[in-house]
SEGUZA-712304 format. One record per residue: residue number from 0; x, y, z of N, C-alpha, C in turn. Coordinates in nm, 2 decimals, m for minus. Layout:
N
 resi   n_px   n_py   n_pz  ca_px  ca_py  ca_pz   c_px   c_py   c_pz
  NUM      X      Y      Z      X      Y      Z      X      Y      Z
...
# end
This chain:
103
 resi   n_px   n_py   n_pz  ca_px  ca_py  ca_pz   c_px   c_py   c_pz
    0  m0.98  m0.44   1.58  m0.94  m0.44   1.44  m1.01  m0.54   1.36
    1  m1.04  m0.52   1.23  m1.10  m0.60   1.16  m1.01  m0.72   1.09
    2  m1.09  m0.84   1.11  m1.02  m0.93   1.10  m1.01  m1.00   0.93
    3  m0.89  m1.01   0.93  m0.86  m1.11   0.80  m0.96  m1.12   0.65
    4  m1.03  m1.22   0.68  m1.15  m1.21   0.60  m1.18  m1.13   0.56
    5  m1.24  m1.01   0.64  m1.35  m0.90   0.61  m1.24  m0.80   0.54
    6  m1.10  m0.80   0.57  m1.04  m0.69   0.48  m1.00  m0.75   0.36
    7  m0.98  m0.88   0.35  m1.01  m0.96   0.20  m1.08  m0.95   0.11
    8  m1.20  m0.94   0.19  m1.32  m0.91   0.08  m1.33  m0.77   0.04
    9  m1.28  m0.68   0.18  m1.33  m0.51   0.15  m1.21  m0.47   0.05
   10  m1.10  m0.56   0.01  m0.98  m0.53  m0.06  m1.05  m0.58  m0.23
   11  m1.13  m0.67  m0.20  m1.18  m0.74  m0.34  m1.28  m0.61  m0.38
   12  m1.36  m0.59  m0.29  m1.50  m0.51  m0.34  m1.43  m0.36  m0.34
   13  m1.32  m0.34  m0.32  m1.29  m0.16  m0.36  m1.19  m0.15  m0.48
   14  m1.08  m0.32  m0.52  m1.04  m0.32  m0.62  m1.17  m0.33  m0.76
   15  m1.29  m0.41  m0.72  m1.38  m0.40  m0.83  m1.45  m0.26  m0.88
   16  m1.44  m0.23  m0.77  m1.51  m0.07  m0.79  m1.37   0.07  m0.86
   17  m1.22   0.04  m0.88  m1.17   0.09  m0.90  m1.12   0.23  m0.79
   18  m1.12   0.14  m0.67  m1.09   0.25  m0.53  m1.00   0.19  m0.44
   19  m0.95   0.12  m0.46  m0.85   0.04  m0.41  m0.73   0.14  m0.36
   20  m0.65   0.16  m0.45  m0.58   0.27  m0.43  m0.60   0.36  m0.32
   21  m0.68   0.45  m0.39  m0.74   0.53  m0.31  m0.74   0.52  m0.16
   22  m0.84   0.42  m0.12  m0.87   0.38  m0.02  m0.73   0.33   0.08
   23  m0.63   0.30   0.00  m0.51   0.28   0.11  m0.47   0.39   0.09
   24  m0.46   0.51   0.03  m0.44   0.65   0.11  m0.48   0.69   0.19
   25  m0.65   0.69   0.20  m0.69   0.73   0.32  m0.66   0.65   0.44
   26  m0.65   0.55   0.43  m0.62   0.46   0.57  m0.47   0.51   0.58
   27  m0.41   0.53   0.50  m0.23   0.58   0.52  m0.25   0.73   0.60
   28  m0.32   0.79   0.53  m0.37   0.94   0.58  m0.40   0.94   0.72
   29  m0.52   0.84   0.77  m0.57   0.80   0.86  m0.46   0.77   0.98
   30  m0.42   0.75   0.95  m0.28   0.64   1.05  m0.17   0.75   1.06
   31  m0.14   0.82   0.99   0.00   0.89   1.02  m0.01   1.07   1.02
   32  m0.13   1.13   0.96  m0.15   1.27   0.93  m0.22   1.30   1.09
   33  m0.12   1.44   1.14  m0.16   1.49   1.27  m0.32   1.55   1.19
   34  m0.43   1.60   1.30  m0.53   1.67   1.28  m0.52   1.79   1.21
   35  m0.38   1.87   1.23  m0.36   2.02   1.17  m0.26   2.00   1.06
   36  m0.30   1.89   0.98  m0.21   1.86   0.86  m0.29   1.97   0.74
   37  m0.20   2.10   0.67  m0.26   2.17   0.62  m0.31   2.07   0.44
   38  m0.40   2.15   0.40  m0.46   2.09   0.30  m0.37   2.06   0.18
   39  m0.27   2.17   0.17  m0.16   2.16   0.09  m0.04   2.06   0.12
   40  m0.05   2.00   0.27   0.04   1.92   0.26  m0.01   1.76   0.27
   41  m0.14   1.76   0.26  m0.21   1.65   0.20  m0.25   1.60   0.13
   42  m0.24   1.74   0.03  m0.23   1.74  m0.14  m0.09   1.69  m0.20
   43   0.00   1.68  m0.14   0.12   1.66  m0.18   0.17   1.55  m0.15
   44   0.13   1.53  m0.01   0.15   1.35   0.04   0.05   1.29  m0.03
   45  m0.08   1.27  m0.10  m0.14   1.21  m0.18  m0.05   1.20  m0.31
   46   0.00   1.31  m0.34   0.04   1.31  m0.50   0.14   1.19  m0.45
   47   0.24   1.22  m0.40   0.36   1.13  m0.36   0.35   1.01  m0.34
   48   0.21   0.96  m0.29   0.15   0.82  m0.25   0.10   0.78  m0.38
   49   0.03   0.82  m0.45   0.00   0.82  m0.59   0.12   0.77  m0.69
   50   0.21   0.85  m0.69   0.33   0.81  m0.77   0.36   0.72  m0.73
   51   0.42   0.68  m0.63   0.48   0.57  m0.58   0.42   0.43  m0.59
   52   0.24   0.45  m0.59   0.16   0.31  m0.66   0.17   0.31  m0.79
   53   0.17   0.41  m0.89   0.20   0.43  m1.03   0.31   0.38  m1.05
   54   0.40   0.39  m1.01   0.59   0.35  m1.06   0.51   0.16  m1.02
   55   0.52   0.11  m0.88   0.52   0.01  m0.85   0.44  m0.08  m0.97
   56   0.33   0.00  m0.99   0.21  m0.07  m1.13   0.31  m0.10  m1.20
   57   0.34   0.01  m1.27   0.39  m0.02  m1.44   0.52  m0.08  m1.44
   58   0.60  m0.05  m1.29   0.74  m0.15  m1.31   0.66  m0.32  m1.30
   59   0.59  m0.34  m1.24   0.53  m0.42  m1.22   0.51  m0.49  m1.39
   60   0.41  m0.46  m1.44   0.40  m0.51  m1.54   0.47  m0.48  m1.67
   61   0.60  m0.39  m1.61   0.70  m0.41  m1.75   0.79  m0.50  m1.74
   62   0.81  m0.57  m1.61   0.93  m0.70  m1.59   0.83  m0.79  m1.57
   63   0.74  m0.80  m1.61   0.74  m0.96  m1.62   0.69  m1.00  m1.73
   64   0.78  m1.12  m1.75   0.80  m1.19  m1.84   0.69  m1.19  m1.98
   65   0.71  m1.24  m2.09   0.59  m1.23  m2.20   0.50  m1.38  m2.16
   66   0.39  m1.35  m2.23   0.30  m1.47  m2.26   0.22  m1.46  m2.10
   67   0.15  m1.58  m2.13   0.03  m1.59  m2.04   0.03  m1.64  m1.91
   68   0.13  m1.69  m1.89   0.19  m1.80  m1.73   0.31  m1.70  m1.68
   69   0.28  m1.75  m1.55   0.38  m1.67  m1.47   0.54  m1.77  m1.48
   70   0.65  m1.68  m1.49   0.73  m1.79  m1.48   0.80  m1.79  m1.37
   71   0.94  m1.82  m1.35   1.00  m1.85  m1.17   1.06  m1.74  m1.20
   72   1.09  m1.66  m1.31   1.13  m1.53  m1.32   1.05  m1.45  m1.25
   73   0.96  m1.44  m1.30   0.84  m1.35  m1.23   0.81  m1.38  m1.12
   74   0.76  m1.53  m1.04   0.78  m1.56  m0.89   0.87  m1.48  m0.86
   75   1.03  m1.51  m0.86   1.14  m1.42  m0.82   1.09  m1.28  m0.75
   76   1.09  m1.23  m0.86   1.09  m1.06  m0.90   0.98  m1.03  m0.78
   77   0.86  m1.08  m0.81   0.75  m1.05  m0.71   0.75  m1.11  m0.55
   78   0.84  m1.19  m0.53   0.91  m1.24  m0.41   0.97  m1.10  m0.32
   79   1.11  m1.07  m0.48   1.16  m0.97  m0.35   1.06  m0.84  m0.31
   80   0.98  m0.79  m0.49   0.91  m0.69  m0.41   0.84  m0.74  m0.27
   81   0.74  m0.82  m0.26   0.70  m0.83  m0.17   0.79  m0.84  m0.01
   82   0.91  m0.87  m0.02   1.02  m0.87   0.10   1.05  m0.68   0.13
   83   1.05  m0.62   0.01   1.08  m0.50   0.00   0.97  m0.41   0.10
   84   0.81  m0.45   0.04   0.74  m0.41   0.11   0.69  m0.44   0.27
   85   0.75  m0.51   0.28   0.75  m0.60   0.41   0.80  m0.53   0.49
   86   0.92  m0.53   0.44   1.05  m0.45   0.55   0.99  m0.30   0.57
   87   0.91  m0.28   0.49   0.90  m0.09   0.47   0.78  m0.13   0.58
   88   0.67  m0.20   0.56   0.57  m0.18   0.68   0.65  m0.22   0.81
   89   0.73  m0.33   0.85   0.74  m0.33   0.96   0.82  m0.19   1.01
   90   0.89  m0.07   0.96   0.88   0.04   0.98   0.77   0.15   1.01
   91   0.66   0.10   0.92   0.59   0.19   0.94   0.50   0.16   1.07
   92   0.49   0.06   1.11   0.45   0.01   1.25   0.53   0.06   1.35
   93   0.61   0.05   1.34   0.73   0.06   1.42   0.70   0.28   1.49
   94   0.67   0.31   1.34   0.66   0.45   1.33   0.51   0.49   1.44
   95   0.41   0.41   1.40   0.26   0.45   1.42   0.24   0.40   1.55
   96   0.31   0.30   1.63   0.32   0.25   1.77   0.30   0.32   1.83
   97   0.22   0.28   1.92   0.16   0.37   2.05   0.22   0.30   2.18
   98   0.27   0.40   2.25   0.32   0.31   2.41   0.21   0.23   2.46
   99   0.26   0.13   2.56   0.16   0.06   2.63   0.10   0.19   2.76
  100  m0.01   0.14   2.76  m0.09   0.25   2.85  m0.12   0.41   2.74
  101  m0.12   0.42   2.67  m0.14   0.54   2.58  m0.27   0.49   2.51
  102  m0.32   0.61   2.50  m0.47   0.63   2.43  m0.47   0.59   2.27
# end
């Protein structure tokens, strides 16, 4: 697995290029879609993954606070999302787990 760093940077250089997003679909795709996932239902789990970064954006930048500094309001807010998402990946791990001794 690639370590730390290198997906720091590869997260910096695909947000500058405007593929950021994107690119955690495919790796979502990558990680959970069997090989005989029909095209239509990959069209649809994209849309659904798509909204779901869209809601998170714009709720994102419609609760926090006015002006130019973050405040401990905004620390808050962005605290629990991030506990929120937390809890959702250690699920999705949980989901994508491979037994010991399995290919």
């Amino acid at each position: 697995m690639a370590d730390k760093h290198y997906l720091e940077q590869l997260s910096r250089k695909l947000a500058d290029e405007g593929r950021l997003i994107e690119a955690g679909w495919v790796a979502l795709r990558l990680m959970i879609c069997p090989g005989d996932t029909s095209a239509q239902q990959l069209t649809d789990m994209r849309f659904v993954y798509m909204a779901g970064a869209q809601h998170l954006f714009a709720s994102i930048m419609m609760m926090l606070e006015p002006g130019p500094d973050e405040t401990a309001v905004d620390v808050s807010r962005m605290d629990k999302i991030s506990r929120e998402l937390e809890t959702f990946y250690e699920e999705v791990k949980l989901r994508v787990a491979r037994p010991k001794g399995s290919a």
